[in-house]
Gaussian input, Z-matrix of N, CA and C with variables (Angstrom, degrees):
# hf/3-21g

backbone

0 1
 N
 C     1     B1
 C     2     B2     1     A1
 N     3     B3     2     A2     1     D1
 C     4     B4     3     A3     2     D2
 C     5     B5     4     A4     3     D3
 N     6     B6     5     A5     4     D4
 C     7     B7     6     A6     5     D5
 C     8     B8     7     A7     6     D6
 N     9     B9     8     A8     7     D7
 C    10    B10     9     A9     8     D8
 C    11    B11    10    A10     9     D9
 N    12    B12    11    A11    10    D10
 C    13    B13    12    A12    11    D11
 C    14    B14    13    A13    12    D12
 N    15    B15    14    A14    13    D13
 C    16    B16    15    A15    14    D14
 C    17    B17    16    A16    15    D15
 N    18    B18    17    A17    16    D16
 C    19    B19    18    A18    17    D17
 C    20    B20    19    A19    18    D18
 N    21    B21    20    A20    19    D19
 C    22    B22    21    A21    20    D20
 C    23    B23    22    A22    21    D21
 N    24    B24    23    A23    22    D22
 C    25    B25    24    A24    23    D23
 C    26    B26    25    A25    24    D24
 N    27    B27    26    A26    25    D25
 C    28    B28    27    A27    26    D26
 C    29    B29    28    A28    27    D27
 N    30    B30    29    A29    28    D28
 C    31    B31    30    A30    29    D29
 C    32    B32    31    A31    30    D30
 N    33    B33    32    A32    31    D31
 C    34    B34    33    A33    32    D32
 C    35    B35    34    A34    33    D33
 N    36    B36    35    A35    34    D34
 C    37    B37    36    A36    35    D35
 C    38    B38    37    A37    36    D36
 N    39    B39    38    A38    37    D37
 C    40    B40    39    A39    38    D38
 C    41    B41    40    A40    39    D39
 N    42    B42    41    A41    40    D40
 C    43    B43    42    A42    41    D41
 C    44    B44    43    A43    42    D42
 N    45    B45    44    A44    43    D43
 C    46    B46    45    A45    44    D44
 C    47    B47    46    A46    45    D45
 N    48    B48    47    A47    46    D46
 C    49    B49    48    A48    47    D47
 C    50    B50    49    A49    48    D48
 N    51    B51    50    A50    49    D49
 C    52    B52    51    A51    50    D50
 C    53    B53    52    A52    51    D51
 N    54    B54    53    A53    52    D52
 C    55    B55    54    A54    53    D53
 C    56    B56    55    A55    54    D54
 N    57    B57    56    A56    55    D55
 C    58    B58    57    A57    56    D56
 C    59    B59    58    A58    57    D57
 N    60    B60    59    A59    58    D58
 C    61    B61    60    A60    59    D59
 C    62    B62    61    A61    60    D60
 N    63    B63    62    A62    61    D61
 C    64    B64    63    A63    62    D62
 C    65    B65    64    A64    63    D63
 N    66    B66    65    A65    64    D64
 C    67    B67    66    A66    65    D65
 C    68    B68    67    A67    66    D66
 N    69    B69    68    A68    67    D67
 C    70    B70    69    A69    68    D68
 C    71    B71    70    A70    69    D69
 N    72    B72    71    A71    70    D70
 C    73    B73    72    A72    71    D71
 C    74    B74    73    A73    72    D72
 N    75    B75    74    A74    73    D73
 C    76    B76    75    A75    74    D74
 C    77    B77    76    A76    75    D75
 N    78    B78    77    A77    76    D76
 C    79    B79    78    A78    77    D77
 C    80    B80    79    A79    78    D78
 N    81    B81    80    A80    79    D79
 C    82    B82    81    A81    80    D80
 C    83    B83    82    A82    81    D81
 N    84    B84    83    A83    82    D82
 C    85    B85    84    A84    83    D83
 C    86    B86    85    A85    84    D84
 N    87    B87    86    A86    85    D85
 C    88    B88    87    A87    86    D86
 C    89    B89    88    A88    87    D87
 N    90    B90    89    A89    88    D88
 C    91    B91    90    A90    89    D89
 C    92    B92    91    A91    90    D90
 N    93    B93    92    A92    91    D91
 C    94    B94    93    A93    92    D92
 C    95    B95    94    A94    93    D93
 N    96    B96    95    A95    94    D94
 C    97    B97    96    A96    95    D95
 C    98    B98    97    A97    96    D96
 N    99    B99    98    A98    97    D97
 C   100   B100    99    A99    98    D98
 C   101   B101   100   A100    99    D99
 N   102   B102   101   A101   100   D100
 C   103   B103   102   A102   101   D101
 C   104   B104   103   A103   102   D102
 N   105   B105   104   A104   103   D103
 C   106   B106   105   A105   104   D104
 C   107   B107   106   A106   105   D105
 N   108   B108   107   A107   106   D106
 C   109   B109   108   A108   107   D107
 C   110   B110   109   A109   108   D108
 N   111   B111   110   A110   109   D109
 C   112   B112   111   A111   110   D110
 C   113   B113   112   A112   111   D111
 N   114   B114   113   A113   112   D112
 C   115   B115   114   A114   113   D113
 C   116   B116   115   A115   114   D114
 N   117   B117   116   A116   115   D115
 C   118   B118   117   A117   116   D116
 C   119   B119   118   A118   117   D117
 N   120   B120   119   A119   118   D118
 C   121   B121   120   A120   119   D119
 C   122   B122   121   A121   120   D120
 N   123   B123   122   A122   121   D121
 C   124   B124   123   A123   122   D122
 C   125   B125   124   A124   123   D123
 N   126   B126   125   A125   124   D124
 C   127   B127   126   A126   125   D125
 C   128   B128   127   A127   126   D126
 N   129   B129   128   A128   127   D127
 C   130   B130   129   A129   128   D128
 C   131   B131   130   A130   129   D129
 N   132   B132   131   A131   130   D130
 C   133   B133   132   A132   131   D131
 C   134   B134   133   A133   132   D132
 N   135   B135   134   A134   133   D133
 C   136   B136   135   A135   134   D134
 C   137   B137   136   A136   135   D135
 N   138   B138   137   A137   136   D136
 C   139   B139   138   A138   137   D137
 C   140   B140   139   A139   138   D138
 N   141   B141   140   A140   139   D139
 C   142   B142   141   A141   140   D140
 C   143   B143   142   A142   141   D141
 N   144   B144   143   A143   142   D142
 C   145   B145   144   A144   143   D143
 C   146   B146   145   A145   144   D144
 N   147   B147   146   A146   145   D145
 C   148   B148   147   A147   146   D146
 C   149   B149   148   A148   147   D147
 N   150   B150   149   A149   148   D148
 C   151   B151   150   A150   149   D149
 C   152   B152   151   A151   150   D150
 N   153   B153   152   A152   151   D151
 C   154   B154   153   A153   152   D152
 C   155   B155   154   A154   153   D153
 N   156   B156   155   A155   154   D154
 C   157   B157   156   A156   155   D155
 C   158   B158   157   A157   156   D156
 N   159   B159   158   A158   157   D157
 C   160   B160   159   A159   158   D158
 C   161   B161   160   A160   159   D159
 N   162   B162   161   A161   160   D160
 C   163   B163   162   A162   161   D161
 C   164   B164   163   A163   162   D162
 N   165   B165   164   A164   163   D163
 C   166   B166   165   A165   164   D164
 C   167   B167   166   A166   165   D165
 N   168   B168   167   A167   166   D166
 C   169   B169   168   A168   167   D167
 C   170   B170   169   A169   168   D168
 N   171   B171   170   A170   169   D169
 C   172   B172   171   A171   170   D170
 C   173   B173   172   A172   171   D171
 N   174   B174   173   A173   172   D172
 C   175   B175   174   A174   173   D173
 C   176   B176   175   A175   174   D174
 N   177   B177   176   A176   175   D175
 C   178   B178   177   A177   176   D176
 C   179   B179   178   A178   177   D177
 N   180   B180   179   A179   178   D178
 C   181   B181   180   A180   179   D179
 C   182   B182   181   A181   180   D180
 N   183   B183   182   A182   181   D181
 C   184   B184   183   A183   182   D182
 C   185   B185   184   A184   183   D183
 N   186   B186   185   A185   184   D184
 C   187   B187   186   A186   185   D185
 C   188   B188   187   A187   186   D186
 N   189   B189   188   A188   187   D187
 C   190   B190   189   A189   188   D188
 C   191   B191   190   A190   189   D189
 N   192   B192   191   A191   190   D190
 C   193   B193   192   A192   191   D191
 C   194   B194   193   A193   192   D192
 N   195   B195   194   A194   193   D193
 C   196   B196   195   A195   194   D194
 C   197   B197   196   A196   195   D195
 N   198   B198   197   A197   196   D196
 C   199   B199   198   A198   197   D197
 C   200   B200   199   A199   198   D198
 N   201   B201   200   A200   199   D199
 C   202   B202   201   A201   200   D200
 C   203   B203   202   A202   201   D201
 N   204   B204   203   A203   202   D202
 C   205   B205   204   A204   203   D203
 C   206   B206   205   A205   204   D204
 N   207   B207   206   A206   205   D205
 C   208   B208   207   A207   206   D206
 C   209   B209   208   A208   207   D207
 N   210   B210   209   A209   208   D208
 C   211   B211   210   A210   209   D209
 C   212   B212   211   A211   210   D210
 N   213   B213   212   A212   211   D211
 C   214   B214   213   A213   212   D212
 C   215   B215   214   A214   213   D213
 N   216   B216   215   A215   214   D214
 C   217   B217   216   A216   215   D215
 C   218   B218   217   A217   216   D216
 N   219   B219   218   A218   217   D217
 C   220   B220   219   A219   218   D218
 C   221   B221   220   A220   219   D219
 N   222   B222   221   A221   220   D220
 C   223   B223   222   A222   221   D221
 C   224   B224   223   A223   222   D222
 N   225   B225   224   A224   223   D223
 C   226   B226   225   A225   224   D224
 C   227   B227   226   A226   225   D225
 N   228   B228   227   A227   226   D226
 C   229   B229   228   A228   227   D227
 C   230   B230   229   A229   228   D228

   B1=1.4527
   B2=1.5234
   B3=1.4594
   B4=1.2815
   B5=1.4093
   B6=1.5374
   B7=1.5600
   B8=1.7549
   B9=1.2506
   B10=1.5337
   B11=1.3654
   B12=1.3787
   B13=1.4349
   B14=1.5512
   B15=1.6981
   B16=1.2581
   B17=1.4652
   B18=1.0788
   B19=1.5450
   B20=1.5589
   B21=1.1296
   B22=2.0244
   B23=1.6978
   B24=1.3914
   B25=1.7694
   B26=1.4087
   B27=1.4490
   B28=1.3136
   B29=1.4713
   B30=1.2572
   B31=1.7426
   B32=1.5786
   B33=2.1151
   B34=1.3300
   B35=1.0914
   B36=1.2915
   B37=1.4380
   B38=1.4624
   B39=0.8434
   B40=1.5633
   B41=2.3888
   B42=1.7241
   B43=1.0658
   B44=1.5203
   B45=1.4126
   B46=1.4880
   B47=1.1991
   B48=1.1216
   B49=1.8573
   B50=1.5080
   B51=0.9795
   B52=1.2982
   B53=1.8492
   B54=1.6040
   B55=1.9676
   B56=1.1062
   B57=1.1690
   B58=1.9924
   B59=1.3620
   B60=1.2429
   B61=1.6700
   B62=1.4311
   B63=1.8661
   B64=1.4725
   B65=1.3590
   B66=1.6280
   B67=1.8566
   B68=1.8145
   B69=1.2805
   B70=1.4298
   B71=1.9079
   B72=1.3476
   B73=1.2888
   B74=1.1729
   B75=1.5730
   B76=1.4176
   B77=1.9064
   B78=1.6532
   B79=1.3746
   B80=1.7249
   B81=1.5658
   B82=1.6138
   B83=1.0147
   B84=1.0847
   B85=1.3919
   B86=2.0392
   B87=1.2896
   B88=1.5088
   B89=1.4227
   B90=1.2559
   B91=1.6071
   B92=1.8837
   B93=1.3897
   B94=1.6067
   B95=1.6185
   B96=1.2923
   B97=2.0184
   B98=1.6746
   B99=1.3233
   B100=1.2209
   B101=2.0143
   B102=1.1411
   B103=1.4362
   B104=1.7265
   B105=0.8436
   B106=1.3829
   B107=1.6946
   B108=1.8967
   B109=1.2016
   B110=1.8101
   B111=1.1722
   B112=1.9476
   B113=1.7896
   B114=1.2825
   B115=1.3095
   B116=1.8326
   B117=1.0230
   B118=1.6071
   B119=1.8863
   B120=1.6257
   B121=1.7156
   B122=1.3138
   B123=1.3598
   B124=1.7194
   B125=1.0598
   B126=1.5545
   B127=1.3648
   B128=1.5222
   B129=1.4771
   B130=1.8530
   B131=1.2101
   B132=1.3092
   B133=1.4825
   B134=1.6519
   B135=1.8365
   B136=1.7789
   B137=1.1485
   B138=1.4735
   B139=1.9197
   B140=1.0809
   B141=1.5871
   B142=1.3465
   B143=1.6784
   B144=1.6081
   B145=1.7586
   B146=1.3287
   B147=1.3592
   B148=1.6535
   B149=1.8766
   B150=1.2765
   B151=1.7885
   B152=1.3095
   B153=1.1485
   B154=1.9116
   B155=1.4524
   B156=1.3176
   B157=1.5696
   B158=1.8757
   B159=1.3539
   B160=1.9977
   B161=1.4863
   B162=1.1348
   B163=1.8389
   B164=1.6216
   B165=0.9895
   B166=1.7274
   B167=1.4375
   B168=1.0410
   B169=1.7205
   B170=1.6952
   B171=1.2730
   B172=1.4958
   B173=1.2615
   B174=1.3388
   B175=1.7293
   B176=1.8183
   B177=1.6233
   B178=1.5309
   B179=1.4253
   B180=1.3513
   B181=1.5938
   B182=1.5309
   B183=1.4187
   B184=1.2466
   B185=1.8589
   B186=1.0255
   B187=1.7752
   B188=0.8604
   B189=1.3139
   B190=1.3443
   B191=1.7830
   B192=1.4044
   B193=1.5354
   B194=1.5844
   B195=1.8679
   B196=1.7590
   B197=0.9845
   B198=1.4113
   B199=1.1519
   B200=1.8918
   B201=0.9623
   B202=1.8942
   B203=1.4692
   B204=1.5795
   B205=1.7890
   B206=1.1941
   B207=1.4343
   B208=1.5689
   B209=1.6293
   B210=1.4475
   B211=1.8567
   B212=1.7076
   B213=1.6636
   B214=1.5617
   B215=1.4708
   B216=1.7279
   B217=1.1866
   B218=2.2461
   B219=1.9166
   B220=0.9682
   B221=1.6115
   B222=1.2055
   B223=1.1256
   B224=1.3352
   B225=1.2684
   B226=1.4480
   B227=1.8628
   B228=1.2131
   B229=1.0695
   B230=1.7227
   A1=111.49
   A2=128.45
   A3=139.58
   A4=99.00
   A5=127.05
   A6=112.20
   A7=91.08
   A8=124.01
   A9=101.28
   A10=114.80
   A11=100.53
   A12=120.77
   A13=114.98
   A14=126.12
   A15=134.24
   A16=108.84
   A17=121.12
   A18=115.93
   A19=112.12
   A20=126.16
   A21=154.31
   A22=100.06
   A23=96.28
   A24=99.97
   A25=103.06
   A26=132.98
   A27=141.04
   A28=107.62
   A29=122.68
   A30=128.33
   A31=107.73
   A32=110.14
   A33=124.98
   A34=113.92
   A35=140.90
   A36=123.02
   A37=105.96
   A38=125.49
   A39=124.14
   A40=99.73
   A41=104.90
   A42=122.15
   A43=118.77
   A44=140.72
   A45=146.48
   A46=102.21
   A47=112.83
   A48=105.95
   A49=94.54
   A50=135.26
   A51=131.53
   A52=131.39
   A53=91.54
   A54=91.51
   A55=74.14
   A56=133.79
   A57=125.30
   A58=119.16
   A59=110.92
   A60=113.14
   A61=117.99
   A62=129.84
   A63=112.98
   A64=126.21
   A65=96.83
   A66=126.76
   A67=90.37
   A68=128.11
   A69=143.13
   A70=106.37
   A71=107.13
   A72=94.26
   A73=122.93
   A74=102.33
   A75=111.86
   A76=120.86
   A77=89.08
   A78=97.82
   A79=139.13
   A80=92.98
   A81=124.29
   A82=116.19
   A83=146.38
   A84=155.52
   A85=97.69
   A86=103.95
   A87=125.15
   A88=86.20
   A89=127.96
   A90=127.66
   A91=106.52
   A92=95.27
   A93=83.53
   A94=137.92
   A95=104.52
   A96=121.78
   A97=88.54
   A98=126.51
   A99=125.25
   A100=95.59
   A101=131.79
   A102=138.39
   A103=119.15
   A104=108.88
   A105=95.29
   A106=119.58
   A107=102.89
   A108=93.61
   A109=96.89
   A110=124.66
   A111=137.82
   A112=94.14
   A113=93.06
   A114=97.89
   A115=142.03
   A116=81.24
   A117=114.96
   A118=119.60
   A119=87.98
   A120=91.02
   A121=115.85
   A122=129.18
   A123=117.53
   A124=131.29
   A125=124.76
   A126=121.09
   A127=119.60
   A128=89.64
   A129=90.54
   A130=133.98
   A131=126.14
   A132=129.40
   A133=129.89
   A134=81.93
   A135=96.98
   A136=131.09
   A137=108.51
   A138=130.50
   A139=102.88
   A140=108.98
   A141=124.53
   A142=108.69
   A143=116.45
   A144=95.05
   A145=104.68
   A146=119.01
   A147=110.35
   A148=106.22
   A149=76.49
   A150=74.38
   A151=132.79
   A152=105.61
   A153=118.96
   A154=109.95
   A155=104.84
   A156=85.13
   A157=86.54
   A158=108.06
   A159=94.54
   A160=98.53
   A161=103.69
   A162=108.60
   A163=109.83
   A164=88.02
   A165=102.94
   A166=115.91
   A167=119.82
   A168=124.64
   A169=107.72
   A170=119.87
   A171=127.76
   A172=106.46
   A173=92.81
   A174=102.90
   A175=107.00
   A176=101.70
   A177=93.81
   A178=124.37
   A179=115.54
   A180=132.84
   A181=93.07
   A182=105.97
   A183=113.64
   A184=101.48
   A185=103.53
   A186=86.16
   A187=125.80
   A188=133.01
   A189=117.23
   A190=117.24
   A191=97.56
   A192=126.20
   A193=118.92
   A194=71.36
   A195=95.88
   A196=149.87
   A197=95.90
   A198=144.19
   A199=102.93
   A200=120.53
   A201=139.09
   A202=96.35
   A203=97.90
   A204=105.51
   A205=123.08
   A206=103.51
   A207=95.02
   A208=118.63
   A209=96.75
   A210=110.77
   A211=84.42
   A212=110.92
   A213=99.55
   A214=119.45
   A215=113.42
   A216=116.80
   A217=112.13
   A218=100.08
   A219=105.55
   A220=107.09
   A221=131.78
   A222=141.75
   A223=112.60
   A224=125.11
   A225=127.32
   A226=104.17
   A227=101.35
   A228=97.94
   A229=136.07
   D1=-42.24
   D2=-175.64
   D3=-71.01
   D4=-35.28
   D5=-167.59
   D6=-85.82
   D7=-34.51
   D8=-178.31
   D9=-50.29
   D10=-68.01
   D11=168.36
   D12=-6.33
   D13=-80.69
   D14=176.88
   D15=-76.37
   D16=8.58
   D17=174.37
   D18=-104.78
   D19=-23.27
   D20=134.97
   D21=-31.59
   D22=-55.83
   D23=-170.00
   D24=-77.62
   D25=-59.52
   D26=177.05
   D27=-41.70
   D28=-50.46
   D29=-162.50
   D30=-59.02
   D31=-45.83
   D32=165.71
   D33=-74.63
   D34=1.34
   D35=153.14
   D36=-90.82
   D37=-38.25
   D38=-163.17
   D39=-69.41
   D40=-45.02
   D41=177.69
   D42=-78.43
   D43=-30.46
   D44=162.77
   D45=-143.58
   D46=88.72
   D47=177.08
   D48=-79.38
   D49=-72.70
   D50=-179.69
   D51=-18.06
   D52=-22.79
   D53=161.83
   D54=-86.27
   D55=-91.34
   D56=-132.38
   D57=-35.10
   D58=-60.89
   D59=166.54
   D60=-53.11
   D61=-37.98
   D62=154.23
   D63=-27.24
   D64=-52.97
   D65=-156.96
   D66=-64.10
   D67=-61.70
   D68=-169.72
   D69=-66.95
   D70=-25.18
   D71=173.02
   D72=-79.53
   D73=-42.82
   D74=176.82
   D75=-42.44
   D76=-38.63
   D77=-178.12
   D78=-81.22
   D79=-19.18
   D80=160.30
   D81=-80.72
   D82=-66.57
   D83=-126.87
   D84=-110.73
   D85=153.72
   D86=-173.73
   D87=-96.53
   D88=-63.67
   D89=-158.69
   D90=-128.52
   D91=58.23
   D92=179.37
   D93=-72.90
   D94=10.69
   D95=162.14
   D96=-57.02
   D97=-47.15
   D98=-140.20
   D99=-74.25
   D100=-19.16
   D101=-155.43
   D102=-81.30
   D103=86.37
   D104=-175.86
   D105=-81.04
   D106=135.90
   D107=-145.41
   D108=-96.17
   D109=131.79
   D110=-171.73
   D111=-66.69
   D112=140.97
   D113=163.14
   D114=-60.61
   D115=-20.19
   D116=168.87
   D117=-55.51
   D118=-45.20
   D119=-169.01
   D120=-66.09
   D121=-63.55
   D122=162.61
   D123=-16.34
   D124=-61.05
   D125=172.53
   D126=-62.58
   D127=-47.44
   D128=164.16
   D129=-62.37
   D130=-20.30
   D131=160.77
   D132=-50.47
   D133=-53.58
   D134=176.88
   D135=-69.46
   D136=-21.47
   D137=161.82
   D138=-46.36
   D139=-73.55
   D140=-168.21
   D141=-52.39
   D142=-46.49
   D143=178.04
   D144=-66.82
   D145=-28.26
   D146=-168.76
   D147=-54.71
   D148=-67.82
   D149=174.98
   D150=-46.53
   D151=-17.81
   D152=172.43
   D153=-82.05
   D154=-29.03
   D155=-157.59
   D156=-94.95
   D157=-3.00
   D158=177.49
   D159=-81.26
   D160=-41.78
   D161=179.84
   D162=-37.75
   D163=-50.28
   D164=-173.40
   D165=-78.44
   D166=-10.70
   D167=-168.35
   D168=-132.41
   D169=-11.27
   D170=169.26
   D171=-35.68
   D172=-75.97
   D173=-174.32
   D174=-176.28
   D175=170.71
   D176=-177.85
   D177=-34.02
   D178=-55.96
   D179=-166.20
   D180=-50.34
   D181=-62.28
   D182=-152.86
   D183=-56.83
   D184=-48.00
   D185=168.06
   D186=-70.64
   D187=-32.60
   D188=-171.68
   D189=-83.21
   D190=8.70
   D191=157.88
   D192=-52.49
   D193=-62.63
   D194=171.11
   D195=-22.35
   D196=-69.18
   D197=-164.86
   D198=-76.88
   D199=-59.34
   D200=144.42
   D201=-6.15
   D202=-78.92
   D203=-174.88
   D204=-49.80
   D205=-34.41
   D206=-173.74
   D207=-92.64
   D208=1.38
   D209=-174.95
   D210=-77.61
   D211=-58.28
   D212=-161.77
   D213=-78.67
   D214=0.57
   D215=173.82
   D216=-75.58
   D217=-21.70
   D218=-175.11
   D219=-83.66
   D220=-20.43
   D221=174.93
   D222=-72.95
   D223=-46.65
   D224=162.44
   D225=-38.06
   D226=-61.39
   D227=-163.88
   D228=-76.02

């Protein structure tokens, strides 16, 4: 259920990153009109799902690798 789940999220970043990061600003940010967006982030978004969704689809290990990262990425946070 969790790999569909982030693989739904990964596919729309990699395919319109530009809603998702709308969708995430809206939800971070107090005044997000105010954000100006770098040229950088688009391409960098879609890397980033690309690379998620191989992480996740490599093979068992490799997710449950994953899955690790994203526990201590939630703890960071």
């Amino acid at each position: 259920m969790l790999r569909k789940l982030l693989t739904t999220i990964c596919a729309v970043e990699v395919l319109a990153p530009d809603a998702l990061i709308d969708t995430a600003e809206q939800m971070a940010l107090e005044n997000p009109d105010e954000c100006e967006l770098q040229s950088w982030v688009l391409p960098g978004a879609r890397f980033e799902g690309l690379a998620f969704l191989i992480m996740m689809w490599r093979s068992e290990a490799s997710y449950s690798s994953f899955k690790k990262f994203l526990g201590i990425i939630g703890m960071l946070a």
